[in-house]
N, C-alpha and C positions, 0 to 999 in steps of 0.2 A: 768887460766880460761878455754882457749882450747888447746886442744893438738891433733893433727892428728898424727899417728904415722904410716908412709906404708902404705898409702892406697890404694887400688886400687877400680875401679869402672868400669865394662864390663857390656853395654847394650846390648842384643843381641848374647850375648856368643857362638860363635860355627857355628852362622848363615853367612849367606854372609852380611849381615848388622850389624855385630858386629861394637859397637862404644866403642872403647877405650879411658872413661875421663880422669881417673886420673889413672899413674902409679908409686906405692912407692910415695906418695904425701904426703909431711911432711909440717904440720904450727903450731907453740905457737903462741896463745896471750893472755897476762897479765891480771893479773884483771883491770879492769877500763882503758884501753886502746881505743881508738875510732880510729878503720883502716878503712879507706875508701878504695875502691878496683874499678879499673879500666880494661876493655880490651872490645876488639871487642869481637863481637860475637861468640859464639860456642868457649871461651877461657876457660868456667868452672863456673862462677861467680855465678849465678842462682842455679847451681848444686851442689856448693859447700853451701850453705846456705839448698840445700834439706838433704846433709848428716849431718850436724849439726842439723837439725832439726827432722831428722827419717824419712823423706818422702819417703828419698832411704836408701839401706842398702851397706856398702861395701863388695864388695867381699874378699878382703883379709885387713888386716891393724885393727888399732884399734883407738875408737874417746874418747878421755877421757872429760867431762864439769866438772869443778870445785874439780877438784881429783875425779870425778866416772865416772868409763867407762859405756857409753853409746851404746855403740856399735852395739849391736842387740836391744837396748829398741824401743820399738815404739814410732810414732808422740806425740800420746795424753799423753804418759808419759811425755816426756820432755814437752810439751809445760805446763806444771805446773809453768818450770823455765825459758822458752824461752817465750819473745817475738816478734814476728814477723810482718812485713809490706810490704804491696805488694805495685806495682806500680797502682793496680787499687783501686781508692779511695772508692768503694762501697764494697770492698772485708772483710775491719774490724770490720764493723760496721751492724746491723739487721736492716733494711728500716722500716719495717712495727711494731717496738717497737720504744717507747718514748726514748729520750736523757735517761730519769734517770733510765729508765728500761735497758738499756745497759750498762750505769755504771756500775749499782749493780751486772750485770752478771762476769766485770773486776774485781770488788770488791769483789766478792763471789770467785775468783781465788784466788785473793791476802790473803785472808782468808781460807788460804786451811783446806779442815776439820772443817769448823764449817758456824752453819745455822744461816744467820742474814734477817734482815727484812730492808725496806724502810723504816725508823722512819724520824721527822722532822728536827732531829738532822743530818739525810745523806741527807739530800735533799739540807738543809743548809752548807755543807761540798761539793757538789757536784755544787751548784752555787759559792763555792768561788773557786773551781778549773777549772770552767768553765770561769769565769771571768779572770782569768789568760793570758787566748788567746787572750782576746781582740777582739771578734769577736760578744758579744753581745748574744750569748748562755745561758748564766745565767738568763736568761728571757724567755726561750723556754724549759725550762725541762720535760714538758707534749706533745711538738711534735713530730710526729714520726720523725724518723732520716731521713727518705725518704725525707725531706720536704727541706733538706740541700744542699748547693752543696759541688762538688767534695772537694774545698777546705777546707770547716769546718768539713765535713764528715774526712778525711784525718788528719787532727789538732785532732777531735774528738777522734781517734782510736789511734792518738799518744799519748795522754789525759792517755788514756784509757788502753793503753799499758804500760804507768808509773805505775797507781795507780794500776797494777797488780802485782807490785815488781818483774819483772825478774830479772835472775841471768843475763843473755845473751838476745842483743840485737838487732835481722837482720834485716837491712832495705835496701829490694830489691827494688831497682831506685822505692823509696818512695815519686818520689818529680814528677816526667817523665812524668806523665798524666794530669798536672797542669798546667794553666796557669803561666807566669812568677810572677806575682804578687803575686798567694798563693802559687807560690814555692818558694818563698822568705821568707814568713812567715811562712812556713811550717819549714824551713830548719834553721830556727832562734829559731823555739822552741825546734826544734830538738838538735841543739847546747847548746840551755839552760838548756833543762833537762839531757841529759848526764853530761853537768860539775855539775849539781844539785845534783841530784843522785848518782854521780860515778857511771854509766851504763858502763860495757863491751859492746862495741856496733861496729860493724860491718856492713858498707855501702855500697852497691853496686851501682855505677853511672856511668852513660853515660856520663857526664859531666865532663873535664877533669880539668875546673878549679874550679869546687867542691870539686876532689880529692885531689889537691893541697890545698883550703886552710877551708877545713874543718880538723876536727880530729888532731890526733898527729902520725899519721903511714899511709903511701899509701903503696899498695897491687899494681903493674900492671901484668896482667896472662893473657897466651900463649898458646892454647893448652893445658889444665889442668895443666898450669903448674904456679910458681911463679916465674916473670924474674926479677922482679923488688922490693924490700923490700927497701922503703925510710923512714927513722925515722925525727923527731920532725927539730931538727937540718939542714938536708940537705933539709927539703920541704921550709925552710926556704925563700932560695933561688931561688929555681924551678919556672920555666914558662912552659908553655903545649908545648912551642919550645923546650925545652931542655928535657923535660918528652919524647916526642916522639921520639928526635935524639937519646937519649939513649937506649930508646927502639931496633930501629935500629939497632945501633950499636953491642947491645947483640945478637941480631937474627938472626940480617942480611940481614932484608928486612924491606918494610917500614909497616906503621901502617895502619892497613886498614877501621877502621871504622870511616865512615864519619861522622856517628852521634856524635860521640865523636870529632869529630874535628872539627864540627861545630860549638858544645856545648859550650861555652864561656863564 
């Protein structure tokens, strides 16, 4: 499903403030794989979801989705096949449109190429995907989205980020701005609809015992770089002690972000 092949990424090129991300930066992953990905700050993680998604362009290297290289395509092409989530819950969703009228704009995606309308028939289809959350939405399909908090707003766009059929999945610390309560539930439909769907999907978290026991693959990255590739098998066993020692041990210094070692 992705392939980075040598990538590189220079901000700044030439300047005294050149930032060099990624050098010759190589990663596959599978179709229908779910890799949570972990690291301090200024390790890549954010930046690497912008060149998968066209935000940035690399300077050298090549990005393939789904056997087609993407490489120089822009944002608005791929997000046809991408879908993405930020950590700010107001960010996927239109305030000042109704629940059902934001649907239909998901659903006008997932229908690429063809003009459909609001009938009684999607309205009816959209309260019983709404009821699925369990938050009681299926009775507010005529309120503006504005009217929601962070946590149904965030559930909503995940909603809403299915029924758009992507091929690929980024969800940058999707959960981070929530109280623990709707990141619990957030992160539980998140779980659900990936093994549902067979979603490619790719997590970015501050959380290091998210990393460990969401998904079937941790990511831990350095410096633009990948130091750590744990599969299904050896997360098994992992604790955020042994995640970090190893870190460590490969680096050779210790782990620095406290948010992530707070995060429990």
């Amino acid at each position: 499903m992705i392939a980075i092949q040598d990538a590189s990424l220079i901000f700044n090129a030439g300047t005294p403030n050149e930032n060099r991300v990624f050098d010759a930066f190589n990663l596959t992953v599978k179709k229908g794989e779910f890799v949570t990905i972990i690291g301090s700050n200024g390790a890549g993680k954010s930046t690497l979801f912008n060149l998968l998604s066209g935000t940035v362009m690399p300077n050298t290297g090549r990005i393939l989705l789904n056997g087609r290289e993407v490489t120089k395509e822009p944002e608005f092409k791929r997000a046809k096949t991408i879908g993405r989530i930020f950590q700010d819950p107001l960010a996927g969703t239109a305030s000042n449109m109704s629940l059902e009228d934001n649907m239909m704009v998901c659903l006008k995606k997932g229908f690429k190429g063809l003009t459909i309308g609001l009938t009684q028939s999607r309205r009816l289809f959209f309260k019983e995907q709404l009821a699925t959350l369990q938050m009681g939405l299926e009775e507010r399909l005529k309120d503006n989205v504005g009217l929601l908090s962070g946590g149904q707003r965030q559930a909503l766009t995940l909603l809403m980020m299915v029924l758009s059929t992507p091929k690929l999945v980024l969800l940058d610390e999707h959960t981070a701005a929530l109280d623990p309560r709707n990141a619990e539930i957030v992160l539980s439909l998140t779980s659900r609809f990936v093994k549902e769907y067979g979603l490619t999907t790719l997590m970015v978290t501050h959380n290091m015992q998210q990393a460990i026991d969401l998904g079937n693959r941790l990511l831990m990255m350095d410096a633009g770089e990948v130091v750590l590739d744990i599969g299904a098998e050896e997360k098994k066993g992992l604790t955020v002690e042994k995640l970090v020692a190893m870190f460590s041990k490969i680096r050779n210094k210790k782990f620095t972000s406290d948010e992530a070692l707070l995060s429990r």
